[in-house]
N, C-alpha and C positions, 0 to 999 in steps of 0.2 A: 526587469519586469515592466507590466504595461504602464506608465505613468510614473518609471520610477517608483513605484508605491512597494510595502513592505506589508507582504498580508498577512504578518503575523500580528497579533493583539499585541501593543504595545506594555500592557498589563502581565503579560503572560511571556517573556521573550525570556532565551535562558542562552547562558554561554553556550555556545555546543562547538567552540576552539578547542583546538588537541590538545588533548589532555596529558600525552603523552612524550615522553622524552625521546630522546635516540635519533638513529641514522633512518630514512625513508626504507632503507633494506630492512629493515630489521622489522620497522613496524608493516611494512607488507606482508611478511610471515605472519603474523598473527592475524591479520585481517582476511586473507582467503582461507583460516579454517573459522573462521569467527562470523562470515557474512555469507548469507543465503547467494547461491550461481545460479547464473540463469539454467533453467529448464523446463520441459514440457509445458508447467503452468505456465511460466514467464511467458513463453511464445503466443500461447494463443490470449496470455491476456493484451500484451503488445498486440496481435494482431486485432482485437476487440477495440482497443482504444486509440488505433489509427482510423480503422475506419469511424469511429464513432465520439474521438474527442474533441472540443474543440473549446476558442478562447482560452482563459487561463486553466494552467492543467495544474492537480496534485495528483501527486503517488505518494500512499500511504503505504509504508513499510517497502522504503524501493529499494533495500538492499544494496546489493554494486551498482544498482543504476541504470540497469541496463533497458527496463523498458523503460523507464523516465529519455533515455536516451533517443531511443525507437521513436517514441513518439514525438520528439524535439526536432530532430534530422529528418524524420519521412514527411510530416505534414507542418515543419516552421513554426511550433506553435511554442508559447513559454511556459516551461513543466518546472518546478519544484517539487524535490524528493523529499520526504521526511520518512526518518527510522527512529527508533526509543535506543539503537545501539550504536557508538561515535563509531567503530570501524567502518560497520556500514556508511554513515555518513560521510566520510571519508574518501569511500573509494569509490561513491558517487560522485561527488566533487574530479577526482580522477578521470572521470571519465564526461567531465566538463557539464556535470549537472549542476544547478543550483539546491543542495540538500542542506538541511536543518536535523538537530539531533528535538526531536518530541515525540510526546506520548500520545497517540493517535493522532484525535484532529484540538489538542489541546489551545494549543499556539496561533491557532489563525481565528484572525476575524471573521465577523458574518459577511454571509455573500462573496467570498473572496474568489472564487472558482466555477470556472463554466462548466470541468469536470472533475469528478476526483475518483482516482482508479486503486484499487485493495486488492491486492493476495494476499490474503489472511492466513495466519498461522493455523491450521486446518488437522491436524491429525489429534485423533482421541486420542488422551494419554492417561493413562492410572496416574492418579498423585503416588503414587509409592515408586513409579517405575520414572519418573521424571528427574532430570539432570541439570543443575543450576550452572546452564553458562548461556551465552550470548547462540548457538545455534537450536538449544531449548525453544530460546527466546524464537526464533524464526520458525518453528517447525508446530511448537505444540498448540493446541488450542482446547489444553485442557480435557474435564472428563466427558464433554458435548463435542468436542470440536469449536463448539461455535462460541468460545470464552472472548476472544475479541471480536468476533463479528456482532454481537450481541452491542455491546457499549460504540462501537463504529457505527451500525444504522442510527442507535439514537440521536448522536450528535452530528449525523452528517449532513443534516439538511439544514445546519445553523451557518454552515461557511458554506452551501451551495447557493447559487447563484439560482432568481428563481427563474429559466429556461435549461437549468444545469442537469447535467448527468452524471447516474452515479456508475462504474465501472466494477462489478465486484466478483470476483472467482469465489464457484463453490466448488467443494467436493461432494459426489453420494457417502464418503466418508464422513462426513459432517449431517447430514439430513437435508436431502433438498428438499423436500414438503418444508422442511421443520423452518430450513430458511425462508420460503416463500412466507409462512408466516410471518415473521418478523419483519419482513419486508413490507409486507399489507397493516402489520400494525403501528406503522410511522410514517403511513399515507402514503409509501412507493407505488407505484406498479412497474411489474420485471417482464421484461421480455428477453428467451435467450437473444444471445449474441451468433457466436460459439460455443460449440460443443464437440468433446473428443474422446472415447472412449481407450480405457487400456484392461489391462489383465486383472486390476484391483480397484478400480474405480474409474467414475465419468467425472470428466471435469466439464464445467460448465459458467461463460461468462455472461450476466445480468448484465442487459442495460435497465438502471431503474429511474425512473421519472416520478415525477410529483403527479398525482391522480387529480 
């Protein structure tokens, strides 16, 4: 990282070494049904935060890695991955990410980042229809959709850097009025990035700034 430095709060830093025993084979099986692959969203939020990231990078919730990757190799810049799940963190590292196992933006210091990029866990879910594993964890966002993007806008301008940007994929699955709110109630202003329609929703990437 830039200066050698470690932008995680020293106050706040957690193991997030493997946890787990065995042969590399073995824990590869569990980690490609257990971690978010890239698609559709992944793409165009990669392509949102190539052109638009710069200086120090976070991805929050990057999964295998793979936009933290994109945007490491296309524009030279230093990306850190964080996931709340160790597979994920794991096979980011695999794919020569610098990832961290945390719970959003828990871990890091203020100011640490010149961008930090989110695909949130985005699909409405019924509590009763909900399933307690590690791809719940990647997929649901709850009875709003917006169960983690909610607690992310709050804290995210505490480790933004103040010229920083923030990178964040919605779904109309989620509300996109309902986001723009929340985004104007913690002083952002959004302007799309990207945007791509399919047969069940628009997706849509935010650049948001400080007003």
């Amino acid at each position: 990282m830039t200066d050698g430095g470690d932008e995680r709060d020293d106050s706040d830093k957690r193991d997030d070494s493997d946890e787990h025993d065995g042969g590399l084979a073995a824990r590869r099986g569990l980690d490609d049904v257990a971690v978010y692959q890239p698609a559709e969203d992944s793409g165009l939020l990669a392509e949102a935060a190539v052109a638009e990231a710069h200086g120090r990078v976070l991805e929050v919730g990057t999964g295998s890695g793979w936009v933290a990757q994109q945007i490491a190799e296309e524009r030279d810049l230093d990306v850190v991955g964080s996931d709340l799940n160790p597979h994920a963190a794991r096979q980011a590292r695999e794919r020569g990410v610098e990832a961290v196992v945390a719970d959003l933006l828990s871990p890091f210091r203020a100011d640490a980042f010149d961008a930090v990029c989110f695909n949130p866990p985005y699909l409405p879910t019924d509590p009763d229809n909900e399933w307690d594993d590690w791809m719940e964890h990647a997929l649901s966002g709850g009875e709003s959709g917006r169960e983690l993007i909610e607690p992310f806008l709050a804290d995210v301008g505490r480790v933004l850097a103040p010229d920083g940007v923030v990178l964040l994929l919605v779904s109309s699955l989620t509300g996109y009025d309902e986001v723009l709110e929340l985004v104007e109630d913690v002083g952002f202003a959004a302007e799309p990035v990207v945007e791509e329609s399919f047969p069940f929703e628009t997706l849509t990437v935010l650049a948001l700034r400080r007003e």
